[in-house]
ROSE-214076 format. One record per residue (C-alpha): y, x, z; residue number from 1. Coordinates in pm, 1 decimal. Layout:
+----------+----------+----------+-----+
!       yy !       xx !       zz ! seq !
+----------+----------+----------+-----+
!        Y !        X !        Z ! NUM !
...
+----------+----------+----------+-----+
***
This chain:
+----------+----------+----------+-----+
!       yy !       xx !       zz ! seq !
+----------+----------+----------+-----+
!  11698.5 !  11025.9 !  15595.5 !   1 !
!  11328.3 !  10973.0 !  15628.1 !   2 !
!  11091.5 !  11215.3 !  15418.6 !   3 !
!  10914.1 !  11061.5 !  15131.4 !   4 !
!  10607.8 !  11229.6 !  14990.4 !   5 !
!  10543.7 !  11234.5 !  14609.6 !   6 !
!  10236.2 !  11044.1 !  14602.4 !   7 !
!  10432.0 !  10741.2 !  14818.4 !   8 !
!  10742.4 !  10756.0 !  14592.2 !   9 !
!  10533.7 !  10752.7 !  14313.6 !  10 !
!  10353.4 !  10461.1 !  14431.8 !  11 !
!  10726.6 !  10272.3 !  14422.6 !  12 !
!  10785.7 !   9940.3 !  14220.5 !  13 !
!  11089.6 !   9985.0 !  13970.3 !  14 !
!  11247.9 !   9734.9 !  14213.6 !  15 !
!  11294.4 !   9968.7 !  14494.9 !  16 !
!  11550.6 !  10214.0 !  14326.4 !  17 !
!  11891.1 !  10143.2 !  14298.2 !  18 !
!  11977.3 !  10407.0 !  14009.2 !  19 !
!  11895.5 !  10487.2 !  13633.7 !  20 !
!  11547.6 !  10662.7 !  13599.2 !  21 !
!  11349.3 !  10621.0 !  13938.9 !  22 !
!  11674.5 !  10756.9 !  14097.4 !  23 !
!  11842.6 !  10655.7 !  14474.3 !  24 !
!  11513.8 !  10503.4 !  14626.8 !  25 !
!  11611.0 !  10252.6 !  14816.8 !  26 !
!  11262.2 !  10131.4 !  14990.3 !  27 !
!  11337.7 !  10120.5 !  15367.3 !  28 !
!  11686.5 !  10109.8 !  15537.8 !  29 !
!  11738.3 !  10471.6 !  15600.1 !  30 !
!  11697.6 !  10506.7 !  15169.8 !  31 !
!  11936.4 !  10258.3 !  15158.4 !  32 !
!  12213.0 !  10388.0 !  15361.4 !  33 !
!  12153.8 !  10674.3 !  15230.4 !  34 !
!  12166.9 !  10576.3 !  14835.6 !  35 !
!  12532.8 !  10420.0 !  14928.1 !  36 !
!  12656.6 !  10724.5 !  15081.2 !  37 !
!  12441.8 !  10975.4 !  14806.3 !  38 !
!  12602.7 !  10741.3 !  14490.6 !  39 !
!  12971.6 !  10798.6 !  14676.1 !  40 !
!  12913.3 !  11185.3 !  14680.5 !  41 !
!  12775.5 !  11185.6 !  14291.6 !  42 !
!  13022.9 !  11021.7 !  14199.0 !  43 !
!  13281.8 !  11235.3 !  14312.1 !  44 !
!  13074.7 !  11556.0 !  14185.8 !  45 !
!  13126.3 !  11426.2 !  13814.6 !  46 !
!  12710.6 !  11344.8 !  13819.9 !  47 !
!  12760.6 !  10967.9 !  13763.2 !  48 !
!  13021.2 !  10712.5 !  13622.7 !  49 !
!  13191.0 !  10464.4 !  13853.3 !  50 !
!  12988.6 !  10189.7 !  13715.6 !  51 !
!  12646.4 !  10363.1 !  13815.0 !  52 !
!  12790.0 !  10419.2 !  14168.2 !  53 !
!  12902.3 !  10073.6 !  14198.3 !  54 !
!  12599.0 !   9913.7 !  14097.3 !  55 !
!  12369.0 !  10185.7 !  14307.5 !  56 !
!  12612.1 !  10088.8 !  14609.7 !  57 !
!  12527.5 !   9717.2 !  14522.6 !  58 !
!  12167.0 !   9689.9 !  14492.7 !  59 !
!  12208.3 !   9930.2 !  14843.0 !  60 !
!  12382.5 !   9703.9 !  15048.0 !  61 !
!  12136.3 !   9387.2 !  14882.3 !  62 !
!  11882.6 !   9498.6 !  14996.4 !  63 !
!  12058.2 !   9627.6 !  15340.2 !  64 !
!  12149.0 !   9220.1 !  15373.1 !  65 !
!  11848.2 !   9087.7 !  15258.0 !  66 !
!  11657.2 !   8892.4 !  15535.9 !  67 !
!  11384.5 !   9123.8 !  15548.3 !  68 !
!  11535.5 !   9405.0 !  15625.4 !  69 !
!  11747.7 !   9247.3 !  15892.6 !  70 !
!  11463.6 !   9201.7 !  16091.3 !  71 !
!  11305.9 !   9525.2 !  16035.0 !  72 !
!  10986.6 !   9407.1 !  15861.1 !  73 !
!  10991.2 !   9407.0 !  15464.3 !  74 !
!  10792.9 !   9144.8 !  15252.0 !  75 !
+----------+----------+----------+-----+
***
């Protein structure tokens, strides 16, 4: 996954994280990927409910699908 200073992450709209409280960032498509796969393990550490890991895993793979990231430049 690509590094992610404080200052940039801070600098984040509420739109670009998938889970509760500024968690699973989900800005670029390395983030993404990596929110999907991050929400599976949490979920299966007993850190999150099945409903926060599906809808983490959603808003993941929505933005994964959305046009802009297709094409590698976001909007």
């Amino acid at each position: 996954m690509a590094r992610m200073s404080t200052r940039k992450r801070n600098r984040l709209t509420k739109r670009d994280f998938a889970g509760p409280g500024r968690s699973f960032p989900i800005n670029d498509r390395s983030h993404a990927r990596a929110a999907i796969s991050g929400a599976s393990r949490s979920l299966h550490a007993g850190n999150i409910s099945a409903a926060t890991a599906r809808r983490v895993q959603s808003k993941a793979r929505a933005k994964l699908h959305s046009r802009s990231y297709r094409k590698g430049t976001r909007k």
